[in-house]
N, CA, C and O atoms as CSV, one atom per row, in Angstrom:
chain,resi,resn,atom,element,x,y,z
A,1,UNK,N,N,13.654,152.075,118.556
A,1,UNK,CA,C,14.561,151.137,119.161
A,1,UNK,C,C,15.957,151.768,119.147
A,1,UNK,O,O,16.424,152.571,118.338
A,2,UNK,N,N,16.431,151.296,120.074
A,2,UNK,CA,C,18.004,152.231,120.341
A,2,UNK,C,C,18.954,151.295,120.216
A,2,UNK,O,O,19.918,151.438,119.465
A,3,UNK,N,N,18.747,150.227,120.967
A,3,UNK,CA,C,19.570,148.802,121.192
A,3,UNK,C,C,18.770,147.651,120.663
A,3,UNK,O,O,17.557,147.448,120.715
A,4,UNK,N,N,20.128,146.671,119.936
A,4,UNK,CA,C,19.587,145.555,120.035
A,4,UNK,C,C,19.287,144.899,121.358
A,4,UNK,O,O,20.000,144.953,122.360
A,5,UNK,N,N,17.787,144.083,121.185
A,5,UNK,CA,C,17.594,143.431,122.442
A,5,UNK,C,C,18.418,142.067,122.594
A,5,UNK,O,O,18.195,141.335,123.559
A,6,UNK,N,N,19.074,141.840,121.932
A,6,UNK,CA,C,19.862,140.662,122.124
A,6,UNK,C,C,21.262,140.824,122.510
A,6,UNK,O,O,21.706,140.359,123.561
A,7,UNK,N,N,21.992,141.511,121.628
A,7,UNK,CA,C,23.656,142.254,121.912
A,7,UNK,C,C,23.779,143.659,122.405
A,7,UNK,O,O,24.762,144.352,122.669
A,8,UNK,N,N,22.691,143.841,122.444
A,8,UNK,CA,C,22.826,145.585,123.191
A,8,UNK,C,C,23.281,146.867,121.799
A,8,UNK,O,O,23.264,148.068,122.068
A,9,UNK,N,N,23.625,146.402,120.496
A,9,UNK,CA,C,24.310,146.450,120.157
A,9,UNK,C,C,23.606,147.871,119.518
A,9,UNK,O,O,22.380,147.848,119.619
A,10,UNK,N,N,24.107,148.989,118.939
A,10,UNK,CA,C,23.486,150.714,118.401
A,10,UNK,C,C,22.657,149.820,117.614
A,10,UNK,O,O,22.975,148.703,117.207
A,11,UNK,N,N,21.565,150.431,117.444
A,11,UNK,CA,C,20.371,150.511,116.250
A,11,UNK,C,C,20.621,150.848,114.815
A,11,UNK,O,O,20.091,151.924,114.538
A,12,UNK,N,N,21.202,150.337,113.875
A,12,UNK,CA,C,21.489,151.015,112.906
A,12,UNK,C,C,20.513,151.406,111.920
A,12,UNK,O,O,20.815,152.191,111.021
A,13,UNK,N,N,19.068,150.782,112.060
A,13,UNK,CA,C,18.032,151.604,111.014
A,13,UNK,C,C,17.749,150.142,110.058
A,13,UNK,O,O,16.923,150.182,109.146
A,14,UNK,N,N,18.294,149.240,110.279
A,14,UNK,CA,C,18.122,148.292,109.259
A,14,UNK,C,C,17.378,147.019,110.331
A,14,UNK,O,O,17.598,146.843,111.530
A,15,UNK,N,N,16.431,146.239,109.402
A,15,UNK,CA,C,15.589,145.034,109.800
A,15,UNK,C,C,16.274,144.197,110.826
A,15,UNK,O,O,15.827,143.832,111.913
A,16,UNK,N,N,17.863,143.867,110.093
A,16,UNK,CA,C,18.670,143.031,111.144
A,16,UNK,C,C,19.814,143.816,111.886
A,16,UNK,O,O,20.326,144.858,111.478
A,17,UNK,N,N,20.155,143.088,113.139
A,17,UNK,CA,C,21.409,143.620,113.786
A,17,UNK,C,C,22.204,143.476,113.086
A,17,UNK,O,O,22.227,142.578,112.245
A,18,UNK,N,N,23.176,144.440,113.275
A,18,UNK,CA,C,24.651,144.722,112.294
A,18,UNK,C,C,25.363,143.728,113.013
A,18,UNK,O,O,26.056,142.998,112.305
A,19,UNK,N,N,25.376,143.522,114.150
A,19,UNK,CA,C,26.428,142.806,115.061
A,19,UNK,C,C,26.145,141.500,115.262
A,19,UNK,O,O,27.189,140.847,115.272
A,20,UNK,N,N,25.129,140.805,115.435
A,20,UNK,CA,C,24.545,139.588,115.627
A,20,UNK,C,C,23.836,139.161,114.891
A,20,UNK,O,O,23.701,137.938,114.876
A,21,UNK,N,N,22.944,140.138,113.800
A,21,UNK,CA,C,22.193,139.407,112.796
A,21,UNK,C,C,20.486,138.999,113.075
A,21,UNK,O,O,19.677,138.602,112.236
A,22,UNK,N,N,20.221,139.300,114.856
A,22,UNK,CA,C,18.673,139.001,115.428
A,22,UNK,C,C,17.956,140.196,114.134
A,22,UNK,O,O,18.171,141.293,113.618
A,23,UNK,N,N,17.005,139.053,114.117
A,23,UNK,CA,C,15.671,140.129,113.163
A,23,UNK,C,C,14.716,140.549,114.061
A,23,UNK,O,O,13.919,139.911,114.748
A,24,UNK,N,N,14.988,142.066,113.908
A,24,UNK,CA,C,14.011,142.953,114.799
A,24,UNK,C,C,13.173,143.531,113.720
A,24,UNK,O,O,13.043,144.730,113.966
A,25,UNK,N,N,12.576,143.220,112.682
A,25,UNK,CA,C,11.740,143.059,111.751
A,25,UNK,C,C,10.423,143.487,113.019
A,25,UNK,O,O,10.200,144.610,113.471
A,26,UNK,N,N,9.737,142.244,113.348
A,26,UNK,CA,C,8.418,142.311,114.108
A,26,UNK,C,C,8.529,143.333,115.337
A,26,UNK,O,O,7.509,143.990,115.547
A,27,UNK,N,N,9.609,143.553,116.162
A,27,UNK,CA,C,9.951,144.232,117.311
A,27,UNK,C,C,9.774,145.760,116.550
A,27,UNK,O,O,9.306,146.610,117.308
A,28,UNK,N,N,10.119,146.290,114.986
A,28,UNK,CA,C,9.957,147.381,114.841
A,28,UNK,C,C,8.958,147.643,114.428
A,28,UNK,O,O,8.665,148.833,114.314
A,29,UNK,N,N,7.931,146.499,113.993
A,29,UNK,CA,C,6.705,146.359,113.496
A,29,UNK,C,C,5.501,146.868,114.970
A,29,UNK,O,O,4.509,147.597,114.996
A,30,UNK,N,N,6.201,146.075,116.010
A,30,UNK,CA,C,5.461,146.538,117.138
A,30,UNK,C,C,5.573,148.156,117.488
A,30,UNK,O,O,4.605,148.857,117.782
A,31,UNK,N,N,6.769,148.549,117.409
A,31,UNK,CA,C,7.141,150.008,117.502
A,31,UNK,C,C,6.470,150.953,116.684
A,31,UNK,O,O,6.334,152.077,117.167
A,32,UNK,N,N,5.954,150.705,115.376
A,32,UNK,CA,C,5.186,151.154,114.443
A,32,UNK,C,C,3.379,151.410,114.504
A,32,UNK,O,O,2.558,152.183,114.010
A,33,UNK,N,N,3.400,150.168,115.488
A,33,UNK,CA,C,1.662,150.069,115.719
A,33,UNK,C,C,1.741,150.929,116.728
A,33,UNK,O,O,1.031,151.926,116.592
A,34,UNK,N,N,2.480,150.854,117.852
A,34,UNK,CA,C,2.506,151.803,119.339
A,34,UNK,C,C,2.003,152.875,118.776
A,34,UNK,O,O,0.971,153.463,119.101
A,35,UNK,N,N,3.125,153.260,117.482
A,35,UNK,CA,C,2.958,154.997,117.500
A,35,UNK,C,C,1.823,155.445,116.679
A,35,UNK,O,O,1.187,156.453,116.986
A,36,UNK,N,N,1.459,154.510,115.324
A,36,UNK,CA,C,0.046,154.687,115.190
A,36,UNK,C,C,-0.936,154.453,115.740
A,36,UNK,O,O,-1.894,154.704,115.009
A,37,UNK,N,N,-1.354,153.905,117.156
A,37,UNK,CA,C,-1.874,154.131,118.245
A,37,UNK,C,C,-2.120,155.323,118.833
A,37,UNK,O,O,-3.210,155.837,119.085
A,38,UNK,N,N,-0.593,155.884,119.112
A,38,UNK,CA,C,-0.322,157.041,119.717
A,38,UNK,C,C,-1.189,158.398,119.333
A,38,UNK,O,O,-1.897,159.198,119.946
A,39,UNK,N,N,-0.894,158.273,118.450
A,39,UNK,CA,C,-1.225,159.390,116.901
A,39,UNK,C,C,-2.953,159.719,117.055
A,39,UNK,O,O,-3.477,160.782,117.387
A,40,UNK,N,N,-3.647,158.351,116.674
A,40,UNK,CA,C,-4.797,157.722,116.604
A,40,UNK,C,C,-5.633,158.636,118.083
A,40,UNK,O,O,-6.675,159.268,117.910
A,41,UNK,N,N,-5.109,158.560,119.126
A,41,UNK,CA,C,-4.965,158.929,120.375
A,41,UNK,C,C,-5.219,160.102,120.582
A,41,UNK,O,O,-6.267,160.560,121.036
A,42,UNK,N,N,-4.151,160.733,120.220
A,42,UNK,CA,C,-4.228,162.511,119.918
A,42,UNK,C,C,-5.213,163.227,118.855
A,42,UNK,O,O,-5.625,164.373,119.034
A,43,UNK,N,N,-5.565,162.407,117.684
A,43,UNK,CA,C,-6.537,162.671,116.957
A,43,UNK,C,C,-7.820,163.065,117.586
A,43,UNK,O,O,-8.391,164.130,117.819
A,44,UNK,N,N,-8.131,161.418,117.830
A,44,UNK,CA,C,-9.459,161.713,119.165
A,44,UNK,C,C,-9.760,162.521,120.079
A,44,UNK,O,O,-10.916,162.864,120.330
A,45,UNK,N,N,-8.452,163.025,120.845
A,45,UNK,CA,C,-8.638,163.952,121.779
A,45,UNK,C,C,-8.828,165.451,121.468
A,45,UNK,O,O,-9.155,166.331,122.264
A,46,UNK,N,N,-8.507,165.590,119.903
A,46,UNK,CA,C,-8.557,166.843,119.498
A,46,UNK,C,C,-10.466,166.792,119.120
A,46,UNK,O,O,-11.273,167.658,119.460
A,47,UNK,N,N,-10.753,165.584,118.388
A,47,UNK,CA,C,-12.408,165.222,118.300
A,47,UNK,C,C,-13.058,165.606,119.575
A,47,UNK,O,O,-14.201,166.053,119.489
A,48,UNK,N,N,-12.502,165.500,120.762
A,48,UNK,CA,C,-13.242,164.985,121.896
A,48,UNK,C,C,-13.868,163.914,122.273
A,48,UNK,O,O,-14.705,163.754,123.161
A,49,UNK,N,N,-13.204,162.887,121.224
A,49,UNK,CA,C,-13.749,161.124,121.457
A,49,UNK,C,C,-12.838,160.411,122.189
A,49,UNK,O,O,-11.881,159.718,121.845
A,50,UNK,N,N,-13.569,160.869,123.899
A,50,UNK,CA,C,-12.371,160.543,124.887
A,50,UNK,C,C,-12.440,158.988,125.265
A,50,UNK,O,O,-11.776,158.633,126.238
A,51,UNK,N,N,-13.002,158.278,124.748
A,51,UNK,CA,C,-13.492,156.556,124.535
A,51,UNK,C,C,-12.703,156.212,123.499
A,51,UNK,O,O,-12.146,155.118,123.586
A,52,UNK,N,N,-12.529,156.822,122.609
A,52,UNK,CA,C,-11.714,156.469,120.969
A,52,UNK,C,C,-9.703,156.385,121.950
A,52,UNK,O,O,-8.812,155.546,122.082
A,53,UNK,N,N,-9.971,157.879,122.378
A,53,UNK,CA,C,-8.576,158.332,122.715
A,53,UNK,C,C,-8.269,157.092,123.638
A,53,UNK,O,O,-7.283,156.402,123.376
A,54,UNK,N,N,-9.168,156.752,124.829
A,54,UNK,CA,C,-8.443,156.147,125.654
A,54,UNK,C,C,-8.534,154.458,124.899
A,54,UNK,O,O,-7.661,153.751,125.404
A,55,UNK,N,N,-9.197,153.861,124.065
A,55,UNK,CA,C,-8.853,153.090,123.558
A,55,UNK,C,C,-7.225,152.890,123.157
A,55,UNK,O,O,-6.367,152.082,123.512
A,56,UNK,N,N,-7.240,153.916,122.338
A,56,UNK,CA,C,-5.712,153.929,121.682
A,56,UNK,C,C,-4.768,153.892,122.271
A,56,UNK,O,O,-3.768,153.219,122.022
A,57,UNK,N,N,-4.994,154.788,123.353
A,57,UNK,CA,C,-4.044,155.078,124.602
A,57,UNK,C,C,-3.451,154.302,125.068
A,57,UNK,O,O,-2.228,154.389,125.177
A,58,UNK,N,N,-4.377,152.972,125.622
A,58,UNK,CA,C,-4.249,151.616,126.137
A,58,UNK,C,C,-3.815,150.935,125.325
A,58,UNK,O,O,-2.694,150.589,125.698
A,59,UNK,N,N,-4.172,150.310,123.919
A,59,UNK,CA,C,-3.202,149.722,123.146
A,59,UNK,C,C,-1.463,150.016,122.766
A,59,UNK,O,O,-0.536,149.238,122.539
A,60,UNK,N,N,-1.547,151.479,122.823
A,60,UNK,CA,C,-0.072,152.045,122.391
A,60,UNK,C,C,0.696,151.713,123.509
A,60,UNK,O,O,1.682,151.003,123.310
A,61,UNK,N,N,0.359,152.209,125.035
A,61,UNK,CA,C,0.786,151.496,126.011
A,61,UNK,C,C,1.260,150.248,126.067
A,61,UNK,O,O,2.437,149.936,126.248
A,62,UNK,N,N,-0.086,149.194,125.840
A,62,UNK,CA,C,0.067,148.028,125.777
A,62,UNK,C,C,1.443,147.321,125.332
A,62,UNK,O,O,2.156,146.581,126.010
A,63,UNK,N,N,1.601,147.711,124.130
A,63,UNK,CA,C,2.339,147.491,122.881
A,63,UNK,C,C,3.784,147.830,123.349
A,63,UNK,O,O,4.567,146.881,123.384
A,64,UNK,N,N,4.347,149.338,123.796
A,64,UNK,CA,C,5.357,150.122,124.324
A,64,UNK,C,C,5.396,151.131,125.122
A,64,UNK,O,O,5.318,152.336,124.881
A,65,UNK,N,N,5.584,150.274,126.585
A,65,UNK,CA,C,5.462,151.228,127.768
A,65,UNK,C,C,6.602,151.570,127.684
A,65,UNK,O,O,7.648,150.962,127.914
A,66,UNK,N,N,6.336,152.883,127.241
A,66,UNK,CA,C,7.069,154.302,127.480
A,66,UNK,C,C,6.617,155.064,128.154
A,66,UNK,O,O,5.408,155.025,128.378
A,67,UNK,N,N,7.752,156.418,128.943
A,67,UNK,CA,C,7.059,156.874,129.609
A,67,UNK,C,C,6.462,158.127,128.416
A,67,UNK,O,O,6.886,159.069,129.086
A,68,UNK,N,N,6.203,158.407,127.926
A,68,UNK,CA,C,5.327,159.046,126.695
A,68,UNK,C,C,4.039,158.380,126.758
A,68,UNK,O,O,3.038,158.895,127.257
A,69,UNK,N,N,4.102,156.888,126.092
A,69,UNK,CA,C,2.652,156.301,126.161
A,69,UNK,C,C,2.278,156.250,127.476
A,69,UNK,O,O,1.053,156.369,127.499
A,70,UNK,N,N,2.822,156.105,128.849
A,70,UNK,CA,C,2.438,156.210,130.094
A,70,UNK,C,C,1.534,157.495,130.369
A,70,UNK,O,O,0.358,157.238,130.627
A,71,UNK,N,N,1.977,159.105,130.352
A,71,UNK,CA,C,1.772,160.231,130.238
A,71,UNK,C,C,-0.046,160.127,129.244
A,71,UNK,O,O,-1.135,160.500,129.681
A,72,UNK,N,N,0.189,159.641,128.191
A,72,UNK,CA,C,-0.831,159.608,127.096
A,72,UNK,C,C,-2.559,158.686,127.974
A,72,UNK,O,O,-3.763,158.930,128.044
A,73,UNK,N,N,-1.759,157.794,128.373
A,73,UNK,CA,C,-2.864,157.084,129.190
A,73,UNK,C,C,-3.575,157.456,130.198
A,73,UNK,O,O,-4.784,157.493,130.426
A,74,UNK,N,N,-2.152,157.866,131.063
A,74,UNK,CA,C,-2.267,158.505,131.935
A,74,UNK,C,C,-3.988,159.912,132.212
A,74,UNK,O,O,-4.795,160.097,133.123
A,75,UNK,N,N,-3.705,160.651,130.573
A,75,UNK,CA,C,-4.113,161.902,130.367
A,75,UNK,C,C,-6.018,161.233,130.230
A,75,UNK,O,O,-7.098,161.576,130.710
A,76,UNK,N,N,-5.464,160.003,129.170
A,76,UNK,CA,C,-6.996,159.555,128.467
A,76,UNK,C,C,-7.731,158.893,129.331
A,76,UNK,O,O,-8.937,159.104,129.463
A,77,UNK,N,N,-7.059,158.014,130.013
A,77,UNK,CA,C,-8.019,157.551,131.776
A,77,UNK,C,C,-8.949,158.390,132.097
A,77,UNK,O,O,-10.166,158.227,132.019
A,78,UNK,N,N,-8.168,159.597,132.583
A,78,UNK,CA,C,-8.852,160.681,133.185
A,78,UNK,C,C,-9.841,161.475,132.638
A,78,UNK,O,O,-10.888,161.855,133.162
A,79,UNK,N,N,-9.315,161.734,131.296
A,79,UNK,CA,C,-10.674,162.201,130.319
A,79,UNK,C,C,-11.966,161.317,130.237
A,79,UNK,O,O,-13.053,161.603,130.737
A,80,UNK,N,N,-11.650,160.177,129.507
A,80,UNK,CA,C,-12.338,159.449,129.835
A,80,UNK,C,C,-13.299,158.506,130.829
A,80,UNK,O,O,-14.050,157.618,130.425
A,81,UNK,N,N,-13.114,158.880,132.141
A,81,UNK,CA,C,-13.604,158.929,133.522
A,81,UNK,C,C,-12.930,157.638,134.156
A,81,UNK,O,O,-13.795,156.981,134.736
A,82,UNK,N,N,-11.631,157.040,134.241
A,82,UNK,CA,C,-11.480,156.381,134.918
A,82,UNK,C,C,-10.096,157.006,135.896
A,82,UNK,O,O,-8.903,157.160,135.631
A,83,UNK,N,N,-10.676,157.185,136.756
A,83,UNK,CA,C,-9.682,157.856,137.442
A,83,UNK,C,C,-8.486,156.856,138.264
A,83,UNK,O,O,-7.333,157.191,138.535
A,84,UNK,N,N,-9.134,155.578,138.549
A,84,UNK,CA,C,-8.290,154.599,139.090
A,84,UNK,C,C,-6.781,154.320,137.923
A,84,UNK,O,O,-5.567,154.379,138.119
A,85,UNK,N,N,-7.544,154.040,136.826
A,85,UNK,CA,C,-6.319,153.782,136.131
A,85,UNK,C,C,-5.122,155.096,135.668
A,85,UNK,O,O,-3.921,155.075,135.399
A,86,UNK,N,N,-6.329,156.357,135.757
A,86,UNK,CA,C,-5.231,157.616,135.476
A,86,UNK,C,C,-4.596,157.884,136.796
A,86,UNK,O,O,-4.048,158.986,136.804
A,87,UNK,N,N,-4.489,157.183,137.990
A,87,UNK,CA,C,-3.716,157.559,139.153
A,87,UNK,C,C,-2.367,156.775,139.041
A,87,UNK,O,O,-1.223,157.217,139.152
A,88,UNK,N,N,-2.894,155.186,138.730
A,88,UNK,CA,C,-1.937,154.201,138.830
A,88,UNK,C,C,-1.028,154.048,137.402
A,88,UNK,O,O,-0.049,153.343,137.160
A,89,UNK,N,N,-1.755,154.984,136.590
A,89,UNK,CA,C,-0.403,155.140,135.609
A,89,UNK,C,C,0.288,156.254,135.593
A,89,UNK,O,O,1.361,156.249,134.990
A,90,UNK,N,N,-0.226,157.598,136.329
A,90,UNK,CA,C,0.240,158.319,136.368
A,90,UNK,C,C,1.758,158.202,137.423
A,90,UNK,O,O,2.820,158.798,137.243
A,91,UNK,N,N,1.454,157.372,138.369
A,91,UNK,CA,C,2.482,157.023,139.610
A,91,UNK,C,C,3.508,156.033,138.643
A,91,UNK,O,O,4.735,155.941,138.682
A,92,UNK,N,N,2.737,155.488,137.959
A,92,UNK,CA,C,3.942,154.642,137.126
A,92,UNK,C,C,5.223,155.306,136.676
A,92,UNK,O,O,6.399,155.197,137.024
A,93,UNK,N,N,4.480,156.146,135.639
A,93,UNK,CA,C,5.156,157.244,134.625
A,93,UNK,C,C,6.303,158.176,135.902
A,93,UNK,O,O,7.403,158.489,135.446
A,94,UNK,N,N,6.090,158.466,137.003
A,94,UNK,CA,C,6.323,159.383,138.094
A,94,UNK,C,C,7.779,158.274,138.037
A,94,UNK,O,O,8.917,158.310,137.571
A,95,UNK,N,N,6.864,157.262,138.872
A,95,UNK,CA,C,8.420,156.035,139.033
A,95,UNK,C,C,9.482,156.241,138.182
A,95,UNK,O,O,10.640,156.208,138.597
A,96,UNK,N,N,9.240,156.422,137.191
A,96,UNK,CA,C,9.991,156.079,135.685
A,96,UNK,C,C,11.273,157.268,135.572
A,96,UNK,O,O,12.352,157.130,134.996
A,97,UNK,N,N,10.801,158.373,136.266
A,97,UNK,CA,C,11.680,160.034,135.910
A,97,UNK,C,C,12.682,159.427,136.901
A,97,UNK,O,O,12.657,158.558,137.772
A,98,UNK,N,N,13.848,160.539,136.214
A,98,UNK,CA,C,14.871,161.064,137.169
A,98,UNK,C,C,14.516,161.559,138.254
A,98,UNK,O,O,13.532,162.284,138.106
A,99,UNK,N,N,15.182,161.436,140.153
A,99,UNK,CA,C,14.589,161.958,140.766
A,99,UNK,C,C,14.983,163.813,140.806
A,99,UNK,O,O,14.679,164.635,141.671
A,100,UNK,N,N,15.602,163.964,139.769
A,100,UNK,CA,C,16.134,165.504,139.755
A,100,UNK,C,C,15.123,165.535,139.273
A,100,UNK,O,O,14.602,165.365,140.376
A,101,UNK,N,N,14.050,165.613,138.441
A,101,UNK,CA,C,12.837,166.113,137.891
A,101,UNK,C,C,11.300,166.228,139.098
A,101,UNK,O,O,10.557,167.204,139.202
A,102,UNK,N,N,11.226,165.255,139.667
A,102,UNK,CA,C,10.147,165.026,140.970
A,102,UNK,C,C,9.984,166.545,141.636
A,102,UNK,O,O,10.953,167.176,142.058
A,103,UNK,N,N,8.560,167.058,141.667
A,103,UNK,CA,C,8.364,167.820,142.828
A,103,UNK,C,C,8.513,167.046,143.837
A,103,UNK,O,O,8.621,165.828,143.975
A,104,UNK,N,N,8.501,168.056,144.618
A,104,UNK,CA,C,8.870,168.007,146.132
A,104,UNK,C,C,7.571,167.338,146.786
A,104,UNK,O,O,6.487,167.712,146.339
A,105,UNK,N,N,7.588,166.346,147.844
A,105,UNK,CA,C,6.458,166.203,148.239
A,105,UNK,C,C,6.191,166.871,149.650
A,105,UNK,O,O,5.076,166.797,150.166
């Protein structure tokens, strides 16, 4: 988390906002499962348990669409044989960049 979602306000590393006091307690709790998701994810794929991976994939997503977890899904769709969903997240993740980064079409 970078900002509070309430005051916008810097992240200082602590449960509550410095500035407003919102408890992002559960919001970093969610941030925590994403990435042990994430993790969980990459494990599998090093197994070759591309059913495990894309499980995880989809929850970490679920949890915090980033374009990281986008990319991750993106990868495990496809391993895992669904190519519909590794197109339409891959175009997601695409949406998401700077257009200084985009190949050329």
């Amino acid at each position: 988390m970078e900002r509070c979602p309430t005051c916008n306000a810097r992240y200082k590393g602590r449960s509550g906002c410095h500035r407003c006091g919102t408890d992002l307690a559960r919001l970093l709790a969610i941030e925590k499962e994403a990435a042990e998701h994430r993790d969980n994810a990459v494990e599998a794929f090093n197994r070759q348990d591309f059913d495990t991976m894309y499980f995880h994939a989809r929850r970490a997503c679920a949890l915090l669409r980033t374009p990281s977890a986008e990319k991750h899904l993106a990868c495990a769709a496809l391993v895992a044989g669904d190519p519909a969903t590794a197109l339409s997240t891959w175009k997601s993740y695409r949406r998401s960049q700077p257009n200084d980064t985009k190949t050329p079409r």
